[in-house]
MIDREN-291373 format. One record per residue (C-alpha): x, y, z; residue number from 1; residue in one letter. Coordinates in nm, 4 decimals. Layout:
VODREN         px         py         pz   pos   code
VODREN          X          Y          Z   NUM      a
...
***
This chain:
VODREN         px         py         pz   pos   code
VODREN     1.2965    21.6977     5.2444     1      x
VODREN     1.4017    21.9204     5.5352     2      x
VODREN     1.7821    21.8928     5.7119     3      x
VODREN     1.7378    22.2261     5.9162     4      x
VODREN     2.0010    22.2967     6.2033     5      x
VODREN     1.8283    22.4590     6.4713     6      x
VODREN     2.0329    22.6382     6.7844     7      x
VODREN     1.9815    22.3130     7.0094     8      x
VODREN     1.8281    22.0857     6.7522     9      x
VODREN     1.7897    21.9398     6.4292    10      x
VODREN     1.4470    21.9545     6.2152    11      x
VODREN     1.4138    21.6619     5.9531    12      x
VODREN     1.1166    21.5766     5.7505    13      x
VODREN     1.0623    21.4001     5.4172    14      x
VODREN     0.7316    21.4841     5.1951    15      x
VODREN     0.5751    21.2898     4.9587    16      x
VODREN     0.3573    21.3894     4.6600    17      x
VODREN     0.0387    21.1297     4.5930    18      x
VODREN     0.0540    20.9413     4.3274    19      x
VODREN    -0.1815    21.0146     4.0269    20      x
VODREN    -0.2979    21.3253     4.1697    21      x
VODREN    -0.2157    21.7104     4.0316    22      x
VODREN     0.0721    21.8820     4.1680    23      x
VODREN     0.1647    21.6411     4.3826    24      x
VODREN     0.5179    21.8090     4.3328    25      x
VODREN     0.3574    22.1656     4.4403    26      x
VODREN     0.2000    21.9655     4.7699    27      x
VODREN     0.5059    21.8419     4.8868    28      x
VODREN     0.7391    22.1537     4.8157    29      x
VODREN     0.4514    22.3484     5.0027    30      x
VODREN     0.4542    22.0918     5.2985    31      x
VODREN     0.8016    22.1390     5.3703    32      x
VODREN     0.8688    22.4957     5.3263    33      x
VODREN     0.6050    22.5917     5.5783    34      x
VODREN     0.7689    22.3506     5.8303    35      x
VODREN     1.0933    22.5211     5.7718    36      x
VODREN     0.8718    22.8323     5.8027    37      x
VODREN     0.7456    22.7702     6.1277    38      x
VODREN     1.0339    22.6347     6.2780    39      x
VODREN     1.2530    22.9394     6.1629    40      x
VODREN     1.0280    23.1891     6.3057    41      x
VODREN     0.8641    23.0519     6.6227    42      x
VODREN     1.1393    22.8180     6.7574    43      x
VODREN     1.3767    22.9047     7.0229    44      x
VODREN     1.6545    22.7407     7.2191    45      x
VODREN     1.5194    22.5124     7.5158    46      x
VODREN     1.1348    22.5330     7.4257    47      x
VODREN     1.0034    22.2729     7.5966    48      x
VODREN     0.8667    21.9650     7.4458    49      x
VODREN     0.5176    22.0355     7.4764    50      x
VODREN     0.5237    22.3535     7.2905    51      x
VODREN     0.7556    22.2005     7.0185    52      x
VODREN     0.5090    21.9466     6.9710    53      x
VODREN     0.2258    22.2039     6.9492    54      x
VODREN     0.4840    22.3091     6.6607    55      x
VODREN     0.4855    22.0123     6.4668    56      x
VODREN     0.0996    21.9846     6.5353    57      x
VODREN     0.0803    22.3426     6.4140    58      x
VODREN     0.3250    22.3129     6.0934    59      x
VODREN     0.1098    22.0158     5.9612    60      x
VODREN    -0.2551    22.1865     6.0147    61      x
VODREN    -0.0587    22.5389     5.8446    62      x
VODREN     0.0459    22.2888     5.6045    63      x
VODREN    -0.3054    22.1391     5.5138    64      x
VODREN    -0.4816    22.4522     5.5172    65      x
VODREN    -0.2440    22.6220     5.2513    66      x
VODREN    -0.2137    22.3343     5.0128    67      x
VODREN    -0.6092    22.3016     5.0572    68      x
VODREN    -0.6473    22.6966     4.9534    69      x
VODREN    -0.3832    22.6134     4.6341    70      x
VODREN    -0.5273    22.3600     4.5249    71      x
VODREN    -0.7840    22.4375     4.1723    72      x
VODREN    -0.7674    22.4422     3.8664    73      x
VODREN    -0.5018    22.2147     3.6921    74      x
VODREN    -0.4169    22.1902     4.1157    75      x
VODREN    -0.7408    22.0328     4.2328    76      x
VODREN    -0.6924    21.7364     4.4454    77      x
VODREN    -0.3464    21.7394     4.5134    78      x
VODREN    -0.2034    21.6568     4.8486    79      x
VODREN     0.0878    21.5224     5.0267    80      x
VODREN     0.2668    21.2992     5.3290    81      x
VODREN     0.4858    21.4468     5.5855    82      x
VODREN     0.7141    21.3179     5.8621    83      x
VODREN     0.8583    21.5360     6.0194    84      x
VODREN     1.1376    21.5150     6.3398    85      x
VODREN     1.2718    21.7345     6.5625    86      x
VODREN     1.5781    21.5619     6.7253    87      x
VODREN     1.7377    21.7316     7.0692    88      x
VODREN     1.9277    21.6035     7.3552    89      x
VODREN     1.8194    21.2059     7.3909    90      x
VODREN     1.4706    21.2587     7.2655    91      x
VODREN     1.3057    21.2660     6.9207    92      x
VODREN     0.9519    21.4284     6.9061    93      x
VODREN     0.7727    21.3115     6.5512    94      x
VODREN     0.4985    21.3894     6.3654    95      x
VODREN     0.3306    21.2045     6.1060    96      x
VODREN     0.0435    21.2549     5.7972    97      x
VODREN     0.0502    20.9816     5.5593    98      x
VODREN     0.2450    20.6522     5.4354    99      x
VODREN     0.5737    20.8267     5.5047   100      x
VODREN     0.7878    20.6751     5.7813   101      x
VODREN     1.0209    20.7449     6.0894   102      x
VODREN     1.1949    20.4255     6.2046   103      x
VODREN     1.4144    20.4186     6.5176   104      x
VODREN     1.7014    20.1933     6.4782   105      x
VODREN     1.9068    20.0620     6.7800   106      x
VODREN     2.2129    19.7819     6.7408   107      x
VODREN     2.1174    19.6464     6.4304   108      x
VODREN     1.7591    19.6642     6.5435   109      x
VODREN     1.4125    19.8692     6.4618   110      x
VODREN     1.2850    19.9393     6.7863   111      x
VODREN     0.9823    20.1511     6.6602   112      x
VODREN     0.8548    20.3017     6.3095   113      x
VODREN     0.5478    20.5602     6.3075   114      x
VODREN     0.2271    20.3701     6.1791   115      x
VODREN     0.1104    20.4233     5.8307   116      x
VODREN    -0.2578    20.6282     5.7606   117      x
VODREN    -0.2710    20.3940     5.4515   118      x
VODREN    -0.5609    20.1155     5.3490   119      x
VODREN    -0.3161    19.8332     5.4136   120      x
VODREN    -0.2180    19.9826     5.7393   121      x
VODREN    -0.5906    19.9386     5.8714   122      x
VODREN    -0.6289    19.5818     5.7103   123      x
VODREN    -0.3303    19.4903     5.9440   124      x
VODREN    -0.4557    19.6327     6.2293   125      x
VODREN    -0.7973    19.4355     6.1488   126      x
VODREN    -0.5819    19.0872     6.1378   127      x
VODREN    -0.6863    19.0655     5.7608   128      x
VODREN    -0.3525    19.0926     5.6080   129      x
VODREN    -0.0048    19.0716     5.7651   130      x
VODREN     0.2509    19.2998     5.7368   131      x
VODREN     0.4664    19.0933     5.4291   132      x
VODREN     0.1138    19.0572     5.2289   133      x
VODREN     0.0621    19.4662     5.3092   134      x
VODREN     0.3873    19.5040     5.0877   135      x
VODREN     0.2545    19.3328     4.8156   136      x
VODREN    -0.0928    19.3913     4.8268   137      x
VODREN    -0.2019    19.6467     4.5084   138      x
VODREN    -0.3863    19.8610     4.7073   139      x
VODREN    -0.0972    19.9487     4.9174   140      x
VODREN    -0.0129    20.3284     4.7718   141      x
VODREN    -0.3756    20.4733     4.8877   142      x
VODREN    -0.3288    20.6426     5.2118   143      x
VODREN    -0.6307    20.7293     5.4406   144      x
VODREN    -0.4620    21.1111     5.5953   145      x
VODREN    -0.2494    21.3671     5.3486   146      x
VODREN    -0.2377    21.7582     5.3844   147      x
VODREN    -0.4656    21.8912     5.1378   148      x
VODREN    -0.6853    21.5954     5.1774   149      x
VODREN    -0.7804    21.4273     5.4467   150      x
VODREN    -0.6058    21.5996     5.7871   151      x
VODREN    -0.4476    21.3394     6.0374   152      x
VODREN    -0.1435    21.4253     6.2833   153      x
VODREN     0.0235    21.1436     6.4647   154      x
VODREN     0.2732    21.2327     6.7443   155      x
VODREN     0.5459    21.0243     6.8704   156      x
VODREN     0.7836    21.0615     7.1276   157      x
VODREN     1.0641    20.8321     7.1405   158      x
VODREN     1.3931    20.8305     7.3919   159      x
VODREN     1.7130    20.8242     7.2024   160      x
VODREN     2.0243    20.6026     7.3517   161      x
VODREN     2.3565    20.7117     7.2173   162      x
VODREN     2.4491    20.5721     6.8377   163      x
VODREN     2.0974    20.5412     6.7797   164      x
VODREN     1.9685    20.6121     6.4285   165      x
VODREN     1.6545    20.7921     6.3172   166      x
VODREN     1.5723    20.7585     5.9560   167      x
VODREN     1.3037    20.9153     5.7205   168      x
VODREN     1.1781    20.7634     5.3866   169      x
VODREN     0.8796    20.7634     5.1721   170      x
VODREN     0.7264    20.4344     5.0748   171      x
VODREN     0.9774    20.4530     4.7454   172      x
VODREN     1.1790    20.2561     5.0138   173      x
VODREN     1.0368    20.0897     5.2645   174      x
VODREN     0.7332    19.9519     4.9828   175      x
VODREN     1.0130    19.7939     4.8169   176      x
VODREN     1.3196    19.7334     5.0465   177      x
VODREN     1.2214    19.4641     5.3588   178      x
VODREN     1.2546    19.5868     5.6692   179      x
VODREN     1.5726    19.3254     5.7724   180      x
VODREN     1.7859    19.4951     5.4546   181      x
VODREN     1.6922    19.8695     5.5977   182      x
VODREN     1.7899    19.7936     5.9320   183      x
VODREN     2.1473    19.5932     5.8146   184      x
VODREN     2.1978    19.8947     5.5879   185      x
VODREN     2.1753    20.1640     5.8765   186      x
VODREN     2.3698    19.9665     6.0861   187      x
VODREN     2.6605    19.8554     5.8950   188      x
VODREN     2.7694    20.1777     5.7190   189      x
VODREN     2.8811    20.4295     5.9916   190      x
VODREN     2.7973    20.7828     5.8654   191      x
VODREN     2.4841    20.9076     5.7814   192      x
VODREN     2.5502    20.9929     5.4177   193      x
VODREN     2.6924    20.6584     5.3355   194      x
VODREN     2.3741    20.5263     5.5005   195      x
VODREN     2.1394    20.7590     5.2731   196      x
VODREN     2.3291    20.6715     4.9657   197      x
VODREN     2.3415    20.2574     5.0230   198      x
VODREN     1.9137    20.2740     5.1017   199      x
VODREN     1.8432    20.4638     4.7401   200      x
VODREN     2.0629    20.2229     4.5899   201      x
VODREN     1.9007    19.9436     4.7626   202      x
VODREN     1.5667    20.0737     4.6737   203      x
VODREN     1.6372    20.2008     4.3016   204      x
VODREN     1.6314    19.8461     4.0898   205      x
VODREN     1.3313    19.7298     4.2233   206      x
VODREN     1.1011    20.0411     4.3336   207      x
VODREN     0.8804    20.1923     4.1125   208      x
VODREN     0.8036    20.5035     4.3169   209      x
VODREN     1.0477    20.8020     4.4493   210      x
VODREN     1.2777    20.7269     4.7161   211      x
VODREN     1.3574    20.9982     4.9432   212      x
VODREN     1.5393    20.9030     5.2850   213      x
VODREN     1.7067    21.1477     5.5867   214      x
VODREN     1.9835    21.0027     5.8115   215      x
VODREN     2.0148    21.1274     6.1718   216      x
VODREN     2.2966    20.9362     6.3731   217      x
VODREN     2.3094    20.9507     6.7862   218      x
***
């Protein structure tokens, strides 16, 4: 995970090793260091949004390309998800690889959540599942985009309202947790730590994956 205070900004991401591949540990360390990387050396106050969003582009390719060139031996095959936000002013500028999730919540609400590069995600789209079977379905942890693998970049841009929340998770969480409890949680608690700490605890008796989740608060 990244929590990275920028001079006018804040950079978030989560990362998420696959399951039942090598190193999947090594992937996701790799993801999020070169993010930090980038950020820290090619970021400066007021960039416009373009550019940072070439940056995000950018950080996930860098990404992809160095966990590609890591990866043999005992390494082969390994890969990772990555969300990743950068959160300035009333705007949030994501980008996504993977089954790892942004969510925008507003009054109680999710207004928006980044879409899945996952199996189960393009069953949905096809009308062939819906979204509660998707949970369930066993086929639901094999994801169709991850640096090192398979190279996908979603970008979002989403306008931010004051007390709006922006959260992060891996599918530890939001595989496991419905959407109705997520949204309650980050809406009833009021700081972002107590928020963090109630979704893991939500997610831990009944998920049988890691749970990794980042709190922003408007």
């Amino acid at each position: 995970m990244v929590v990275l205070r920028l001079p006018d900004a804040y950079l978030l991401a989560v990362a998420d090793g696959l399951g039942g591949h090598n190193a999947g540990e090594v992937a996701s360390q790799m993801a999020v260091d070169t993010l930090r990387e980038v950020f820290e050396k090619e970021y400066t106050a007021g960039m416009n949004e373009s550019d940072v969003a070439g940056l995000l582009k950018r950080a996930h390719e860098l990404a992809h390309g160095r966990i590609k060139g890591a990866a043999i031996g005992e390494r082969a095959g390994m890969g990772t998800t990555l969300t990743s936000a950068f959160v300035r002013g009333g705007r949030a500028l994501i980008a996504n690889t993977g089954d790892s999730r942004a969510w925008l919540i507003r009054k109680g609400s999710i207004v928006v959540r980044t879409k899945d590069h996952s199996l189960v995600q393009e069953l949905v789209d096809k009308g062939e599942i819906t979204e509660e079977e998707a949970k369930r379905h066993p086929m639901r942890n094999i994801v169709t985009r991850a640096l090192g693998i398979e190279l996908g970049v979603d970008l979002y841009d989403w306008e931010l309202e004051p007390g709006d929340m922006l959260l992060l998770s891996t599918d530890g969480l939001h595989d496991y947790v419905d959407d109705e409890t997520i949204a309650d949680i980050v809406s009833r608690l009021k700081t972002p730590q107590e928020i963090a700490i109630e979704l893991v605890a939500a997610a831990l008796p009944v998920t049988r994956d890691n749970v990794t989740v980042v709190v922003w608060k408007g």
